[in-house]
C-alpha positions in Angstrom: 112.0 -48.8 68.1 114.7 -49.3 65.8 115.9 -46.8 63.2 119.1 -46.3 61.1 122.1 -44.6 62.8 124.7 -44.3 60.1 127.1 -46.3 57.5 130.3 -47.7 58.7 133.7 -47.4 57.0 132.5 -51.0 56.1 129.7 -49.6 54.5 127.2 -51.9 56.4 124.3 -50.1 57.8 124.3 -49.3 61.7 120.8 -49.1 63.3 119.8 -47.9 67.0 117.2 -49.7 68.7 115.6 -47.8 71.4 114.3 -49.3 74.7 112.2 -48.0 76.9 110.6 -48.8 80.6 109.1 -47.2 83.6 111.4 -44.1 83.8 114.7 -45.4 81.8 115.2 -44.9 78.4 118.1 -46.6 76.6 119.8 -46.5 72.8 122.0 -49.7 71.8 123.5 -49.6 68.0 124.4 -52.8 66.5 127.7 -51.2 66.1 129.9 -52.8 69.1 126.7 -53.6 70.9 127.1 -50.0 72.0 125.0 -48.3 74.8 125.0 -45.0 73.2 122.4 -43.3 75.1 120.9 -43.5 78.8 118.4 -41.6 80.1 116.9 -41.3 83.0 113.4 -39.3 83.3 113.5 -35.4 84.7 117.6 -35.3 83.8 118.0 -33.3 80.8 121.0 -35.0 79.6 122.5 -38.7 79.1 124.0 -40.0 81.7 126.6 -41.7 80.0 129.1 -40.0 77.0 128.6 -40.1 73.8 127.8 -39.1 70.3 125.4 -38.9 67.5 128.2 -39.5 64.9 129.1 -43.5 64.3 132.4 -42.1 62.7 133.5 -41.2 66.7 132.5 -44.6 67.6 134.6 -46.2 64.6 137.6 -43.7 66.0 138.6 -42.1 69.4 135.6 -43.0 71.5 135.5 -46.5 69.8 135.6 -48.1 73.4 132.8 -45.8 74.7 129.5 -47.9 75.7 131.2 -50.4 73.7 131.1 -54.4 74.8 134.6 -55.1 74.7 135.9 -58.6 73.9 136.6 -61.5 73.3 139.1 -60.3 76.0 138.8 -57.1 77.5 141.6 -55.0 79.2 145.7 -56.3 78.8 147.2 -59.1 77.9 151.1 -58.1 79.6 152.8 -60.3 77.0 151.1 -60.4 74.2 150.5 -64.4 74.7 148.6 -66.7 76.2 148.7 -70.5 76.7 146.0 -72.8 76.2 145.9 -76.3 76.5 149.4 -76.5 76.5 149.6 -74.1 73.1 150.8 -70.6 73.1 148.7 -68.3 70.9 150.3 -65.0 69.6 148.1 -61.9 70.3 147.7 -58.5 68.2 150.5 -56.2 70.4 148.3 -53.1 69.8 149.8 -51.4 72.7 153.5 -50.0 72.4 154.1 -53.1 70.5 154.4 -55.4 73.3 151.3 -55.5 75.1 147.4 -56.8 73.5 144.8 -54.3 74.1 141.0 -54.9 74.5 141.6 -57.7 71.9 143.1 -55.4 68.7 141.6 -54.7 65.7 139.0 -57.3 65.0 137.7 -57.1 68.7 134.0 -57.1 69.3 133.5 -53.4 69.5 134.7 -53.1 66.2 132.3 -54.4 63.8 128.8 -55.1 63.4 126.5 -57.1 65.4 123.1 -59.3 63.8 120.1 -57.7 65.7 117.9 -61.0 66.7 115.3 -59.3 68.5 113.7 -56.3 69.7 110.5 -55.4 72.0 109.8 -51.8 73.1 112.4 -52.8 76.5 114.5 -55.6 75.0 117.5 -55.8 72.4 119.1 -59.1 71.5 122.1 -58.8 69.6 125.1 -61.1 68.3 128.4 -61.6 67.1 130.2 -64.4 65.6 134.1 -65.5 66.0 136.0 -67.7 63.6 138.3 -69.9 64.9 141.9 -67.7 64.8 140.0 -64.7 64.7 141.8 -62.1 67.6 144.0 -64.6 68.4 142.0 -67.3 69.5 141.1 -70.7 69.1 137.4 -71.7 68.8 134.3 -70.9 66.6 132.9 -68.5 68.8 129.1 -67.1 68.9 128.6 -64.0 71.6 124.7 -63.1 72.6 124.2 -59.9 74.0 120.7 -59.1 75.7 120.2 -56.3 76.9 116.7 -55.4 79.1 114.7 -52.6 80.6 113.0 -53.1 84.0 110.1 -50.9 85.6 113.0 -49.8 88.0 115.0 -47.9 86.0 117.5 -51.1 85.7 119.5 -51.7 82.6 120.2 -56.1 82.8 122.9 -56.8 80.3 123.7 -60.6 80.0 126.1 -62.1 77.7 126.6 -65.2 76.6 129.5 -66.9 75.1 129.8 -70.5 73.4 132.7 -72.2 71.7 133.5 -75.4 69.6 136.6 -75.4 71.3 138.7 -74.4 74.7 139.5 -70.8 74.4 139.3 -67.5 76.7 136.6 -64.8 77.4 136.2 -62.0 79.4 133.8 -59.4 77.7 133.3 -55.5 79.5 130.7 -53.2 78.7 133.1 -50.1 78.4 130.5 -47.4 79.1 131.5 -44.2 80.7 129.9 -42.6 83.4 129.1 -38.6 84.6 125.9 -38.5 86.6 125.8 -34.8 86.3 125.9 -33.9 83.0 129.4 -31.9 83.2 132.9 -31.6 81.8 134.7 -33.0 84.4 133.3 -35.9 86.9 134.8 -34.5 90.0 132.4 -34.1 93.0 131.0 -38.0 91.9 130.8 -39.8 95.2 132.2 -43.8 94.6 131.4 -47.0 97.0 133.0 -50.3 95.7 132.3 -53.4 97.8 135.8 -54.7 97.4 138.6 -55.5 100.5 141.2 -56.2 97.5 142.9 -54.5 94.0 145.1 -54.7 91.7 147.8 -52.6 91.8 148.9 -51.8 88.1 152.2 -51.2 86.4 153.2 -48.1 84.8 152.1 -50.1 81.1 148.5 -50.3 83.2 148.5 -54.2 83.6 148.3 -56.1 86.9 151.7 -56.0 89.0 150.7 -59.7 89.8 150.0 -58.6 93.5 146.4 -58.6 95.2 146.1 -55.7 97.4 144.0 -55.4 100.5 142.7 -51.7 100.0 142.6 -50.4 104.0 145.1 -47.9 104.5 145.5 -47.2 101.1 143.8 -44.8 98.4 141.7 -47.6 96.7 139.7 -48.1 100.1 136.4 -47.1 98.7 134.1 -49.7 101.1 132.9 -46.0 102.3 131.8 -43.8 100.1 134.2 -41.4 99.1 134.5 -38.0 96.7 136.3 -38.3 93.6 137.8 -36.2 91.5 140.4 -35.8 88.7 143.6 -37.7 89.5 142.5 -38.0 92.8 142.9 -41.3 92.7 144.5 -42.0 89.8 142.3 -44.8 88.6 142.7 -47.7 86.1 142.7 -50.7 88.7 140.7 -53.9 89.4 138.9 -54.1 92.3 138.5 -57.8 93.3 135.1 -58.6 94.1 135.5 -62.4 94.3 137.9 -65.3 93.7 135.2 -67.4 90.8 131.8 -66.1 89.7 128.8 -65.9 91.9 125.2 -64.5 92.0 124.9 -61.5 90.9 125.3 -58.7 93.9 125.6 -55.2 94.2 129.3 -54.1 93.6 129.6 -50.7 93.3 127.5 -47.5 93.7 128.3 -44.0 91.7 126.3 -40.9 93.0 126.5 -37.4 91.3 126.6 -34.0 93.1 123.0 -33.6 91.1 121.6 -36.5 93.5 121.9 -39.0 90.4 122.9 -42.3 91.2 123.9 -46.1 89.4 124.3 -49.0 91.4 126.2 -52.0 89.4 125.6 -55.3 90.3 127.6 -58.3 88.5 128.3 -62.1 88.9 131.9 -60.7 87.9 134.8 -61.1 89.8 135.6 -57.9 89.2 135.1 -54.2 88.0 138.0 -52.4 86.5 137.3 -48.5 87.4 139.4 -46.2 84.7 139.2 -42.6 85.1 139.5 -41.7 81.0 142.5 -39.4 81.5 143.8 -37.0 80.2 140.0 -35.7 80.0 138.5 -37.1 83.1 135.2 -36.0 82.0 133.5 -40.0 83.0 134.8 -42.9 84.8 134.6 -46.5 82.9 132.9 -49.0 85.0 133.5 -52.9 83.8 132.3 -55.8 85.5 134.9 -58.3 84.1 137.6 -61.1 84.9 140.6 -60.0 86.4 143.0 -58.2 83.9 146.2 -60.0 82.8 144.7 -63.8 84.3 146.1 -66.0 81.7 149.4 -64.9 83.2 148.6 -64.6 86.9 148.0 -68.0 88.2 146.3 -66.7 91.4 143.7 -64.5 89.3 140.4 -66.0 88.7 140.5 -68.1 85.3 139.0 -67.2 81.9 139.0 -69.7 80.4 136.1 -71.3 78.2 135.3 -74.7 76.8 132.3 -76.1 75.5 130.8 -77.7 78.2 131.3 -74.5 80.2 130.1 -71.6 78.2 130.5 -67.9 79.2 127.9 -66.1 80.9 127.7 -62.6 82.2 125.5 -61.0 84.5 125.2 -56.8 85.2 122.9 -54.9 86.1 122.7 -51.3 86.1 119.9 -49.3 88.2 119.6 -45.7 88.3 117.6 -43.3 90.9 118.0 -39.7 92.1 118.8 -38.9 95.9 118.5 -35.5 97.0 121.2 -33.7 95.7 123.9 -32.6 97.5 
């Protein structure tokens, strides 16, 4: 179903196109390809944050739910080299460092709805050639589908007329319980390796084993505010893969998501000073273009982008 959510700034029309299978029920706007709502049925609240005003998403939560490219997370220098050219970047952050791809990024304006079915939403987004940065004419699909087992699939797709970079995050956050603070969430991350990050929040450069140290989540482990301090990659795998389970997020009310991505990693940011979700993204490696032992993003086109997460969503006995 697909009705009208509000006017941008723009003044273009945003609609919300609900899906719907088995016992998930999902809202995507054509704003930022935004997952605004998730439910899950006998949980009397969405499990992920949000609002019903598009002026929020246009403002301070403009990263929530959001798909976040054409390069998600930090670019250290504000620069990046391709094919021998450097490209100057937006410094959005502090004025030295490019931020979830500035002003014109993905989550910032509206996407063409292609198609929608009772449990399926196609949406995309195109990029002209200098636009965030970047080289290449650039076309971004989003699909997102509902499964009978309360799974959310997103897949995304990018193609270019030229060699540029990519590395898109769905920016949702996350409180299984419905409260003002996610402490007493139980996390499992299938990762031996992070990134350690700077005080700017960018990738040190090193790649961490976690034992014997506070990212060691191969066990499940309670979380709670600052306890880690999280905004960190863990490494899932050196080049992109099948998609497998990578992490699972349980709630004290017995709610739990399992992500599953053919990512090579999952940034896990705790949304301080508020720490009332975590973000999980299935992306790249932050920084890679400057880290030549990171994972490449890079893009040409006869090797398009492709993405691959799946979120599914059950209820455990509660703890």
């Amino acid at each position: 179903m697909t009705t009208y959510f509000g006017t941008a700034s723009t003044g273009e029309a945003v609609d919300a196109v609900t899906l719907t299978a088995g016992d998930l029920t999902v809202k995507i706007l054509t704003w930022g390809a935004i997952v605004q709502d998730v439910r899950l049925a006998g949980v009397p609240y969405s499990l992920t944050l949000n609002s019903d005003a598009l002026a929020d998403y246009e403002g301070e939560m403009r990263h929530h739910g959001s798909l976040i490219g054409p390069i998600a997370n930090r670019i250290s220098t504000g620069r990046v080299r391709i094919g021998g050219m450097m490209y100057e970047l937006e410094r959005n952050q502090d004025g030295r460092i490019h931020l979830h791809s500035g002003k014109h990024a993905t989550h910032r304006r509206l996407w063409a709805l292609l198609e929608a079915t009772p449990s399926k939403a196609v949406l995309s987004c195109a990029l002209r050639d200098g636009e965030c940065g970047l080289p290449g004419n650039r076309t971004i699909t989003a699909t997102f589908e509902l499964t009978d087992r309360a799974t959310l699939n997103l897949t995304v797709d990018g193609i270019t007329d030229a060699d540029t970079l990519m590395n898109f995050a769905n920016h949702s956050y996350w409180n299984l319980d419905g409260t003002d603070r996610f402490d007493g969430h139980s996390l499992q991350i299938h990762a031996d390796r992070y990134l350690p990050s700077t005080v700017d929040n960018y990738p040190t450069g090193d790649i961490v084993a976690v034992t014997d140290t506070n990212m060691d989540f191969r066990q499940a482990r309670v979380v709670s505010a600052q306890a880690p301090a999280f905004d960190n990659n863990f490494c899932l795998s050196d080049h992109t893969r099948l998609v497998i389970d990578a992490l699972v997020l349980t709630g004290r009310s017995g709610v739990r998501m399992t992500v599953a991505t053919n990512q090579t990693g999952v940034q896990v940011y705790d949304n301080r000073p508020h720490y009332d979700g975590l973000a999980i993204e299935a992306q790249g490696w932050p920084d890679a273009p400057n880290n030549r032992d990171f994972p490449s993003i890079l893009v040409t086109p006869d090797a398009p982008y492709r993405q691959e997460t799946r979120f599914t969503f059950d209820r455990t006995d509660a703890n």
